[in-house]
N, C-alpha and C positions, 0 to 999 in steps of 0.2 A: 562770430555771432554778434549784431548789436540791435539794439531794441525795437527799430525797426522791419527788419527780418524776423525776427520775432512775432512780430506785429503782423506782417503777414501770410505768417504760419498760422495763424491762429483761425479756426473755421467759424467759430461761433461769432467773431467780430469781421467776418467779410461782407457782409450784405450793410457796411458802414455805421453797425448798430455799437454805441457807447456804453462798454461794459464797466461800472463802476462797483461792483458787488466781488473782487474778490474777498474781501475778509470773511464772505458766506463759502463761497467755492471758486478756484480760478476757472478760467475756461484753458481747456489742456489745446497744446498745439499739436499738430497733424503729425510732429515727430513723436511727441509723447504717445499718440494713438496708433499707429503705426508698429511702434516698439511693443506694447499689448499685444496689438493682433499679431503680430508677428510672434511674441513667446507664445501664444492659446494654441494659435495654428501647429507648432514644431512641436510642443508637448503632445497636441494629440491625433499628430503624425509622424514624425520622425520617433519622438521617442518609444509612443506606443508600437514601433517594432521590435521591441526587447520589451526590457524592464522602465517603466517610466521613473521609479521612483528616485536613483544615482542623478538622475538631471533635473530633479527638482529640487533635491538637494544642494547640488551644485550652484544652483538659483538662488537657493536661500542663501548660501553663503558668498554670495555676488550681493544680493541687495542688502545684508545687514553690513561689508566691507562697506560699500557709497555712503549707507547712513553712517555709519561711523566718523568717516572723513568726513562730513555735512558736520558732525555735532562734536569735534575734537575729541572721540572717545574712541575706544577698541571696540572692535566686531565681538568678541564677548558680552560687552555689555549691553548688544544691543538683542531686542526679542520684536518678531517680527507681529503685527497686529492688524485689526480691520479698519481700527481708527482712532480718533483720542480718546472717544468717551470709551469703547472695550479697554484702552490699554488704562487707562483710570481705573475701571469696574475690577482688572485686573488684577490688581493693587490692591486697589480696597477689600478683595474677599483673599486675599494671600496672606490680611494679619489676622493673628489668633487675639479678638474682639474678646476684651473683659465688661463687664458690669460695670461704670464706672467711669471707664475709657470716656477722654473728651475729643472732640475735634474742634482742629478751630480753619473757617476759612472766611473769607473778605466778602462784603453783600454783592461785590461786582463778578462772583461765578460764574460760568456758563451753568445751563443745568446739569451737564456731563462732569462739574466738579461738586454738584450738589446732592443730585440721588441717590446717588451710591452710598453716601453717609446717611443719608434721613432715612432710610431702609432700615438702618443699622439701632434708631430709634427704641422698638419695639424690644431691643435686647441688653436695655439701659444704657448706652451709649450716645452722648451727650455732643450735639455740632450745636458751637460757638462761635457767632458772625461779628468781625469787625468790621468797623467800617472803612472806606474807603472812600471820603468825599470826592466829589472829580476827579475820579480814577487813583487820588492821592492816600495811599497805603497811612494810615492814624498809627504812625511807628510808635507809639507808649500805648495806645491802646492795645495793639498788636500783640507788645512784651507783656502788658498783664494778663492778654488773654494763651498766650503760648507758655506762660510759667508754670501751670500744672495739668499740660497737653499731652498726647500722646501722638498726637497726628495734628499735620498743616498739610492744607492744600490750595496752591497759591500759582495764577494766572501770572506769565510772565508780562502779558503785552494785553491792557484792557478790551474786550472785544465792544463793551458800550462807550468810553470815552476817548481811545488810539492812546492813552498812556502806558509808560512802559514802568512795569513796578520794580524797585530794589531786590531784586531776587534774591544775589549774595548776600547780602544786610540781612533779610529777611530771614533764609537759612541761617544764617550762622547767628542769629537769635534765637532760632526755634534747636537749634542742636543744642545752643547751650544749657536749653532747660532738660535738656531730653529728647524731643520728638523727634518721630520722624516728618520727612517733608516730601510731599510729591507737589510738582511742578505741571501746570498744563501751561504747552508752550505751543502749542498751535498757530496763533496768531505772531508769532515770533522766527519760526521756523522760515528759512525761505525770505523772510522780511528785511531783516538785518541778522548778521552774524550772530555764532550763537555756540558758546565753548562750557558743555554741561561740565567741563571740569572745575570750572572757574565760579560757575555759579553753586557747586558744590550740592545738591541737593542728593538724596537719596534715590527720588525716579522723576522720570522728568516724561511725559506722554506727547505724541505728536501726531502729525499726518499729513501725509501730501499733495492734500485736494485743493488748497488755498492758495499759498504764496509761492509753494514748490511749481504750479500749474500741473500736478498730476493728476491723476483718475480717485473714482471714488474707492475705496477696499482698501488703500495701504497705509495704513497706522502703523506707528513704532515705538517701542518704549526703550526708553536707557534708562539700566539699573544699575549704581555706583556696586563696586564687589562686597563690599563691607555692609552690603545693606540686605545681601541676600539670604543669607542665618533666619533672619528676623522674618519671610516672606516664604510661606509654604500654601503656592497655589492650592485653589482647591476645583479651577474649573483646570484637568489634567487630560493630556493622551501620549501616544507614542512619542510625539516631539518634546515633551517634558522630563523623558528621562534621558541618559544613555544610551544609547543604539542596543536592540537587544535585552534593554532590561527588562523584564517580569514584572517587577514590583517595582513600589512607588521609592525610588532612589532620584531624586531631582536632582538636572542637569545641575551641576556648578557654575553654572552661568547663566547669566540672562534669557538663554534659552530655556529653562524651567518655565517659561511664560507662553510661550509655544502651547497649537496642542496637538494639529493633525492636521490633516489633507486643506491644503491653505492652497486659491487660483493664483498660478505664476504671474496671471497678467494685468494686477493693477500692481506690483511692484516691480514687471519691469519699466512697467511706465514710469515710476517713482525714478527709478535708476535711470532712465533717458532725462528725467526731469533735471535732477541733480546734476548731470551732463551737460545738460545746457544752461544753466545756473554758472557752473563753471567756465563754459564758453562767455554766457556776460561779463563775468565778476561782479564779485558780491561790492564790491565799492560801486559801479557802475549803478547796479538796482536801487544799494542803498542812494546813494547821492539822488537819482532821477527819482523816488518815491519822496525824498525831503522835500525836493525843489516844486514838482506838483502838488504835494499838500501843503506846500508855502503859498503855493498862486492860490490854491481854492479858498483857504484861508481867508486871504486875504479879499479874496471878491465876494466871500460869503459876510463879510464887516460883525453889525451886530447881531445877525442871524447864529454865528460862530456858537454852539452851546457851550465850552469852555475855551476861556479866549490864551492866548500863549501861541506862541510859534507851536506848528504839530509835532508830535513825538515817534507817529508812525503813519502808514499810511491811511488809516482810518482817521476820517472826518468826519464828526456829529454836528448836528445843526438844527437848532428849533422851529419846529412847523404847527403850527395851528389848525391842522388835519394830515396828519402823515400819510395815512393809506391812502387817503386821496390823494394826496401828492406821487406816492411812489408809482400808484396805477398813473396819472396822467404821464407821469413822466414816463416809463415803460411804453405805455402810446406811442411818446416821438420818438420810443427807439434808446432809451438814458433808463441804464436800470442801476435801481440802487437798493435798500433796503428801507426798513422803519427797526428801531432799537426803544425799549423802553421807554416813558417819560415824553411820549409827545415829542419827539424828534427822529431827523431821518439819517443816515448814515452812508455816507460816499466812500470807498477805497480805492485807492488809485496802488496803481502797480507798474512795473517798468514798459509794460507794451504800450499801457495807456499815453497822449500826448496834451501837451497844452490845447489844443479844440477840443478834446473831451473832456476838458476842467470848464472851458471857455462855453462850452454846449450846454454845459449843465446851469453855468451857472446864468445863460442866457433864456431858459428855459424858466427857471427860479423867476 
């Protein structure tokens, strides 16, 4: 596999149309969609001539193996999800919440690291925003606000400015005062490599619809062992305990996060995803995502909203009517986003090529 092949596997970019919006969603290729229909169809045909339930099982335990290997961690620690924001929500209702309790996270959240907590509001439960100027983490502001925390929750890869945050640094600031720490790594997943042992956090939340090029439905969370004591879901079903169990006995593992009849077929597409990820290599993606956010970069000059070499493959850039740029653009076929603050947001990924850096910015 190399990134051309790739390229045209890909359905939603045959009709020559320049897809510059994965950091919203990637578009999945024919094998990734294929692999879906292909598990929907045999669950509810071949297996439903018996028992379906031993083969979906089977399944689960096939796609938490892939995410494992993707995230340098064991199939225990992984629990299988809809997306980032459920495996967040997930998280966040699995601690026993005191009066008291603070949270601290970065003003650069998605909203899927932020509602979960402001919910949490009405039950005296205090969220703390530090800030994060140009995607750049305010490391002393951070330690005085993580000194008397209970919780951190902290974006590994900016989805407004393509900055990639000190994760490890980060964590092992907020454990020293105490806290726990969850991780939304979405924009990281798929992008560049990504070893949640190294980054050490407590849960780290993901999903495959971005950088993976998977379908929509397959979120995944990795939970460290030592973090699981402290974390007693409370949205629960049969996949939460022991096989068998009656009462509430949580799985010992990551699986506690589970809860029931979950569709095999946007994680087998997850797990074709991952496959062919491996078929490029991850050096391959990374390098060709640097090298095209260097060209755009640099042809977008002073337009650049934060100037530096890029950090990932998302590129911001100042527009003096965004929506209207993004719909015209969309027009010739060049889709991109708008992001906070009067600016529009490019992402380039391995399928994309120099003409569609070159389009766009001929287009500008």
């Amino acid at each position: 596999m190399d990134p051309a092949t790739l390229r045209d596997d890909i359905p939603a970019i045959a009709d020559g149309s320049v897809y510059l919006n994965t950091g919203a969603s990637g578009p999945a290729p024919t094998r990734v969609l294929d692999a879906a229909d292909a598990a929907q169809r045999a669950h509810e045909t071949e297996a439903h001539r018996g028992n379906p339930y031993p083969d979906a099982w089977d399944a689960y335990d096939e796609s938490r193996a892939a995410i494992a290997g993707l995230l340098g961690a064991a199939p225990d620690e992984v629990a299988l999800t809809n997306s980032t924001a459920d495996g967040i929500s997930r998280v966040a209702n699995a601690v026993d919440w005191e009066r008291g309790d603070t949270v601290v996270r970065t003003d650069l959240e998605h909203p899927a690291g932020v509602l979960p907590f402001e919910r949490l509001a009405p039950d005296g439960v205090t969220t703390r925003v530090v800030p994060a100027p140009e995607g750049r983490l305010d490391r002393e502001a951070y330690a005085d606000a993580v000194a008397d925390a209970r919780f951190v929750v902290l974006s590994s890869l900016s989805w407004l400015h393509g900055t990639r945050l000190p994760v490890r640094e980060a964590v092992e600031t907020a454990h020293d005062a105490g806290a726990f720490v969850l991780v939304d790594a979405v924009q990281s997943v798929g992008h560049h490599p990504v070893d949640v042992h190294e980054w050490g956090a407590d849960a780290v939340a993901a999903a495959g619809h971005k950088w993976l090029l998977g379908v929509w439905g397959a979120g995944f969370l990795h939970v460290a062992p030592d973090a699981l004591d402290a974390l007693e879901p409370r949205h629960v079903g049969y996949r939460s305990v022991p096989k068998g169990a009656e009462s509430v006995e949580y799985h010992p593992t990551a699986a506690r996060f589970e809860v029931g009849t979950q569709s095999l077929a946007p994680h087998a597409a997850l797990r074709e995803a991952i496959e062919i990820r491996e078929e490029l290599g991850a050096g391959v993606v990374t390098d060709r995502i640097d090298a095209l956010a260097g060209r755009l970069a640099e042809g977008l000059g002073d337009r650049l909203a934060f100037p530096g070499p890029p950090e990932s493959g998302l590129v911001t850039f100042d527009d003096p009517a965004p929506e209207e740029t993004v719909e015209r653009l969309a027009d010739e076929g060049i889709h991109v986003r708008t992001v906070p603050g009067d600016r529009v947001r490019a992402s380039v990924h391995v399928f994309n090529t120099e003409g569609d850096v070159d389009a766009l910015l001929a287009a500008l």
